[in-house]
Backbone as a ProteinNet text record, in pm:
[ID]
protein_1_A
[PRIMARY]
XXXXXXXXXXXXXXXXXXXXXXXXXXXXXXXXXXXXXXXXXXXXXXXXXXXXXXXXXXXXXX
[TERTIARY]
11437.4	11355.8	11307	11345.6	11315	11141.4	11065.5	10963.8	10872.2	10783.3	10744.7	10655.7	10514.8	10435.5	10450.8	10613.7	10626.5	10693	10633	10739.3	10656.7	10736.5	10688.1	10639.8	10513.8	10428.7	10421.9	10475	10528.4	10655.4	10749	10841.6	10838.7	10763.3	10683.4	10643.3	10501.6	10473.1	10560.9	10677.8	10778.6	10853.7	10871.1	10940.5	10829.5	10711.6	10582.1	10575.3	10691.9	10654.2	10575.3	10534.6	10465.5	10282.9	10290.8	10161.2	10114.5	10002	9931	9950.8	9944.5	9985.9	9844.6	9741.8	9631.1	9716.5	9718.8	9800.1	9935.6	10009.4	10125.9	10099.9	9987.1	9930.8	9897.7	9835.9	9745.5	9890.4	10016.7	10115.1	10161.7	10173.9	10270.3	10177.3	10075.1	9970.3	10034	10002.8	10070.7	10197.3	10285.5	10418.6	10488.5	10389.7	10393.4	10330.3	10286.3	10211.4	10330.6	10397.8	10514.3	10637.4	10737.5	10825.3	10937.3	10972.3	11091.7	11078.5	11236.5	11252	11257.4	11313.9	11313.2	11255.6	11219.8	11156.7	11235.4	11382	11461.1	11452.8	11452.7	11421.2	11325.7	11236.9	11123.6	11201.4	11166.1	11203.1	11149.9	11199.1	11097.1	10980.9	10976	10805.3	10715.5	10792.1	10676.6	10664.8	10789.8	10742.6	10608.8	10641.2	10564.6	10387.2	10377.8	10278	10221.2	10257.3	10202.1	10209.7	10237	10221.4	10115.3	10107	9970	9877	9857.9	9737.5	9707.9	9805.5	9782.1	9706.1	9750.3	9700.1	9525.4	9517.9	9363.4	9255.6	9290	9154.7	9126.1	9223.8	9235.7	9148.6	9137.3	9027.1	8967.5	8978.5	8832.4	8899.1	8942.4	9005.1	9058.9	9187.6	9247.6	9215.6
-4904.2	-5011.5	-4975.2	-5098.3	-5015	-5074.3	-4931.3	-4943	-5002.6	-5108.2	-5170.1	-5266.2	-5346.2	-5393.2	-5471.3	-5565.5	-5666.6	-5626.2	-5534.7	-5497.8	-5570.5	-5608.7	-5730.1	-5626.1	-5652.5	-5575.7	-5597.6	-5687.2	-5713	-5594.6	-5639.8	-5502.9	-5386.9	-5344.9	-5209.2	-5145.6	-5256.3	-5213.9	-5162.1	-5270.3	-5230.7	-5093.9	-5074.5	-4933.4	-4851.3	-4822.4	-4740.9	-4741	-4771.2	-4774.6	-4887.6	-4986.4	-5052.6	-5111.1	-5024.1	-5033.6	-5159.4	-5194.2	-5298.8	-5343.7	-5433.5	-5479.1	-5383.4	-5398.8	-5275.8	-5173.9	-5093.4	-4978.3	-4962.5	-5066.5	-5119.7	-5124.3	-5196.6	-5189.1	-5055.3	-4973.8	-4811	-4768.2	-4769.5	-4697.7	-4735	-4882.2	-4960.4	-4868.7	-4854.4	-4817.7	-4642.2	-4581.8	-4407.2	-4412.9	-4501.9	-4507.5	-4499.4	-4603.3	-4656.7	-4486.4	-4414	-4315.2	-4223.6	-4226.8	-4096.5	-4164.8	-4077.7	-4092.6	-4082.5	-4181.5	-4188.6	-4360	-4412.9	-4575.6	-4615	-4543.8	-4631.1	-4491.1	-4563.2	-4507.6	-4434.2	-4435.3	-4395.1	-4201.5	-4227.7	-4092.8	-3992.9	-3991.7	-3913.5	-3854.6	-3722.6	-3615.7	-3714.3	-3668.8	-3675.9	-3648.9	-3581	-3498.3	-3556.5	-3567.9	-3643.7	-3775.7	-3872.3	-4016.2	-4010.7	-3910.6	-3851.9	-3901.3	-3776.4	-3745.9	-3841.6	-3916.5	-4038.8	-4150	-4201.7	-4278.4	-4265.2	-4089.7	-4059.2	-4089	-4051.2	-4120.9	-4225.6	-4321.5	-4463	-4468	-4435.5	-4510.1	-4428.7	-4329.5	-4274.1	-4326.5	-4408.9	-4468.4	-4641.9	-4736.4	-4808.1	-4832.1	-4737.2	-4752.4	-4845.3	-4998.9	-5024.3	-5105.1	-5176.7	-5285.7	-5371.8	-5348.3	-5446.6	-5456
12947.5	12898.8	12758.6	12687.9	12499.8	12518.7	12413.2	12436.5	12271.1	12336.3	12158.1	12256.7	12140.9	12177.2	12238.2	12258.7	12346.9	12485.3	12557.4	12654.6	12773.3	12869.5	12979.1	13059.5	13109.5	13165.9	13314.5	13340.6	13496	13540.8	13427.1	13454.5	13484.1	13344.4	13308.4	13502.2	13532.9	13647.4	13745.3	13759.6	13876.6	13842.9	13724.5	13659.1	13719.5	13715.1	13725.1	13886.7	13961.1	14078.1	14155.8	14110.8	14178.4	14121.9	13986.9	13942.7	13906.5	13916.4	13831.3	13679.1	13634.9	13511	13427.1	13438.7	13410.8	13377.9	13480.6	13469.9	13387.4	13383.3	13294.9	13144.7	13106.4	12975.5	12934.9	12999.8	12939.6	12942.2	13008	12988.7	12853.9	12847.1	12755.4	12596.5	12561.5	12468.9	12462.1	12574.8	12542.8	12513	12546.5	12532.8	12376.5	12365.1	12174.8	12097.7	12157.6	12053.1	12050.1	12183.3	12203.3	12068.1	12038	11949.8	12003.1	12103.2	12195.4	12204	12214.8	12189.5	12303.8	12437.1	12546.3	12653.5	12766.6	12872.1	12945.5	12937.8	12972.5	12933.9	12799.7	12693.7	12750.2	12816.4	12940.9	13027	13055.9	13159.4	13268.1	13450.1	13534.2	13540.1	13488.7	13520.7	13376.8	13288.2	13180.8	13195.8	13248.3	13320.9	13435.7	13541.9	13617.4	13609.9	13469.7	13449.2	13359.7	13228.1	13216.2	13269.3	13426.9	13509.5	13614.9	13624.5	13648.3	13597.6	13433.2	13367.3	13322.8	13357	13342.7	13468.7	13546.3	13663.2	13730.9	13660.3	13653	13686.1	13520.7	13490.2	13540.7	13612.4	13711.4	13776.7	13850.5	14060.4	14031.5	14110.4	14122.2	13995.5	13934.5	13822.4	13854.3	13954.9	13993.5	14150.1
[MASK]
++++++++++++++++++++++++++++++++++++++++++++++++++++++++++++++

């Protein structure tokens, strides 16, 4: 999934496992800071771990 301010955040979620569009956005925002074009470009463990911290700060939002 190429990554840029218009990325469909419904998607995003279903890529994230299942997350909330909330959670979809705080990803879509770290995503843009990293210097990689698609989501694809992420190890396991660094998709991992910023799907973890998207989904952190959540609880209790949606």
């Amino acid at each position: 999934m190429k990554i840029d301010p218009q990325m469909d955040l419904t998607e995003l979620a279903e890529h994230m496992g299942g997350a909330s569009v909330t959670e979809a956005r705080r990803l879509r925002d770290a995503l843009q800071t990293r210097s990689r074009a698609r989501t694809e470009d992420f190890t396991g463990e660094e998709w991992a771990q910023l799907v973890l911290d998207a989904s952190d700060g959540s609880k209790g939002q949606d």
